[in-house]
C-alpha positions as CSV (number, residue, x, y, z in Angstrom):
1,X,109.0,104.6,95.2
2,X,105.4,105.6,94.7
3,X,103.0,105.4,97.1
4,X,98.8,105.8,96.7
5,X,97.4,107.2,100.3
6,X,93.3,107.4,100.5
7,X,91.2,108.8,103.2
8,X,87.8,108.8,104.7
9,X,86.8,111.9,106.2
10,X,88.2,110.8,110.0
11,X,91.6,110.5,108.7
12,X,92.2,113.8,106.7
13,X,94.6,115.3,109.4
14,X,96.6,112.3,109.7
15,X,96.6,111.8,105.9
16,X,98.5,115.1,105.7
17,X,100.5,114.5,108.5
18,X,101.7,111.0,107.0
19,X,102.0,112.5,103.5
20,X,104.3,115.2,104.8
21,X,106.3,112.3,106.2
22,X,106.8,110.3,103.4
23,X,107.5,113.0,101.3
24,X,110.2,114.1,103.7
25,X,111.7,111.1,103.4
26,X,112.1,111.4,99.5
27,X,108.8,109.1,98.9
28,X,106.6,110.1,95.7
29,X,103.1,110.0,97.2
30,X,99.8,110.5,95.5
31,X,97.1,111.5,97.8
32,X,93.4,109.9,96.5
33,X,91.5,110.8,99.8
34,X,89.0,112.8,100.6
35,X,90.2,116.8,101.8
36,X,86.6,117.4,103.6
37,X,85.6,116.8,106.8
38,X,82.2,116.2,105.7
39,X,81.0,112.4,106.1
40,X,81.8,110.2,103.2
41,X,81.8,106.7,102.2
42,X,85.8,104.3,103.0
43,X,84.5,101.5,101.1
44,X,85.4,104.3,97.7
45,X,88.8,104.9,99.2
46,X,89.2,101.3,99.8
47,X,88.9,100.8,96.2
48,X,90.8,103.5,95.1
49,X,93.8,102.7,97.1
50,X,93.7,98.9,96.3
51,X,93.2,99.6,92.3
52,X,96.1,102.1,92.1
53,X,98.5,99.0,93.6
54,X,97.2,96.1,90.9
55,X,97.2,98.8,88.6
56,X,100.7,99.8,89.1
57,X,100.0,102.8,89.6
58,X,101.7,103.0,93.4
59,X,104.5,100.7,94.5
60,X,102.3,100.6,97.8
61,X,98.9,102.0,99.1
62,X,98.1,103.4,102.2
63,X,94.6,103.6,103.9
64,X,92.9,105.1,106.9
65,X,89.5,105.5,108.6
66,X,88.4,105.5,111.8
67,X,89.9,101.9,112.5
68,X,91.4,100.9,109.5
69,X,89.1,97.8,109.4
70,X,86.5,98.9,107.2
71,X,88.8,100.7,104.7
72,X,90.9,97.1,104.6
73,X,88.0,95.3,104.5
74,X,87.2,97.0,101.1
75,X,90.9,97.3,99.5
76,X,90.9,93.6,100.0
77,X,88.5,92.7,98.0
78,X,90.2,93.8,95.2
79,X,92.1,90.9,93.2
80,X,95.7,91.1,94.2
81,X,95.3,93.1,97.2
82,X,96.8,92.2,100.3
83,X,95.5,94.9,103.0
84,X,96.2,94.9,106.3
85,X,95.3,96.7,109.5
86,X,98.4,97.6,111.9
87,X,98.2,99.1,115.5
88,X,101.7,98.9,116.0
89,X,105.0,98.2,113.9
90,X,105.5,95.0,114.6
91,X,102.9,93.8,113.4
92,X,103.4,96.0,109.8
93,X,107.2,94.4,109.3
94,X,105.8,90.8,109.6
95,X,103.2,91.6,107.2
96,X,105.9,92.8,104.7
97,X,108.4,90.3,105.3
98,X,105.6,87.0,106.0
99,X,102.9,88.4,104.2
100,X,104.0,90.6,101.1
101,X,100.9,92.9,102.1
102,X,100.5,95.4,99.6
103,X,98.5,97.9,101.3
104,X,99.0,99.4,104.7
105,X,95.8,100.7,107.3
106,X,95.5,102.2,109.8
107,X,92.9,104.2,112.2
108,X,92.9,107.5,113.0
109,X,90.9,107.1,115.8
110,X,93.3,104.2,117.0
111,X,96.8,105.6,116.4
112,X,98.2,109.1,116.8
113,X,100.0,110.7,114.3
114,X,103.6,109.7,116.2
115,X,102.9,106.2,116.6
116,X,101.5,106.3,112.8
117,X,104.8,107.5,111.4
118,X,106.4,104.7,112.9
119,X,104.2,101.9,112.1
120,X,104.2,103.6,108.1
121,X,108.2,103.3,108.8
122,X,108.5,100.1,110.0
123,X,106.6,98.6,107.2
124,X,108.1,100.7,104.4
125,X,111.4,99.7,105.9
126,X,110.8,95.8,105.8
127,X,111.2,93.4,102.8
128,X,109.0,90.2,101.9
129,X,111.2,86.9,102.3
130,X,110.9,85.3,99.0
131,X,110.8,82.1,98.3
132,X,110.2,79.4,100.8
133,X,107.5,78.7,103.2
134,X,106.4,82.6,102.8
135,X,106.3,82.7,99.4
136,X,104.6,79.4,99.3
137,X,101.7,80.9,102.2
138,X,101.5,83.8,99.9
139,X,100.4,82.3,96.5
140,X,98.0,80.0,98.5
141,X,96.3,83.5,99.6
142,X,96.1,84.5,96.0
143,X,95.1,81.1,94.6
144,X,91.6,81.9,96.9
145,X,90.5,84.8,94.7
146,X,90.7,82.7,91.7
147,X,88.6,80.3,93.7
148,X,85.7,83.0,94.8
């Protein structure tokens, strides 16, 4: 499995330490994020991230900020996104197995690096429900893009 991870700059140190994770654990992982400290713009990694996914050109996308919101916010508003911010793992398997969320975010300024491993874990490790009421909650999501 493939996975796209982008950055702003308040991530870069978790970035690595999530991308030595995954790749520990046999993942293909393709960073897009920033590698500078210097101030720069989430809304472009956002993008990037949410791109690579419809694009099939990651499995799944990760993304982190300082909260997680703002990067979401952006990967989300591309078509066939499905971003979402976790704080813990819960919440990341019920977005898998309710949601289908494509892309995973996070802050770095919310989570530490531990508790980041697990909630990357826990969604990685979790499967969408097809069919029924899920898949049905799902493809009424999607249907609003194509109302926008």
């Amino acid at each position: 499995m493939k996975i796209i991870i982008g950055n702003d700059h308040t991530a870069v140190e978790l970035k690595n330490v999530i991308m030595e994770h995954l790749k520990e654990q046999g993942y293909e992982v393709e960073n897009i994020g920033t590698d500078k400290a210097e101030s720069c713009d989430y809304p472009v990694y956002g993008e990037k991230v949410g791109r690579a996914v419809v694009n099939g050109e990651a499995d799944l996308g990760i993304a982190i900020c300082g909260t997680g919101i703002g990067i979401s916010l952006a990967a989300n508003k591309v078509k066939g996104v499905r971003a979402v911010v976790c704080s813990e793992p819960y919440s990341a398997q019920m977005s898998r197995i309710h949601n289908n969320a494509n892309v995973l975010c996070f802050g770095a300024r919310v989570v530490g690096s531990e508790l980041a491993k697990m909630i990357v874990d826990t969604w990685l490790s979790a499967e969408f429900e097809e069919g029924g009421r899920h898949q049905r909650r799902v493809d009424m999501i999607m249907e609003i893009e194509d109302r926008a």
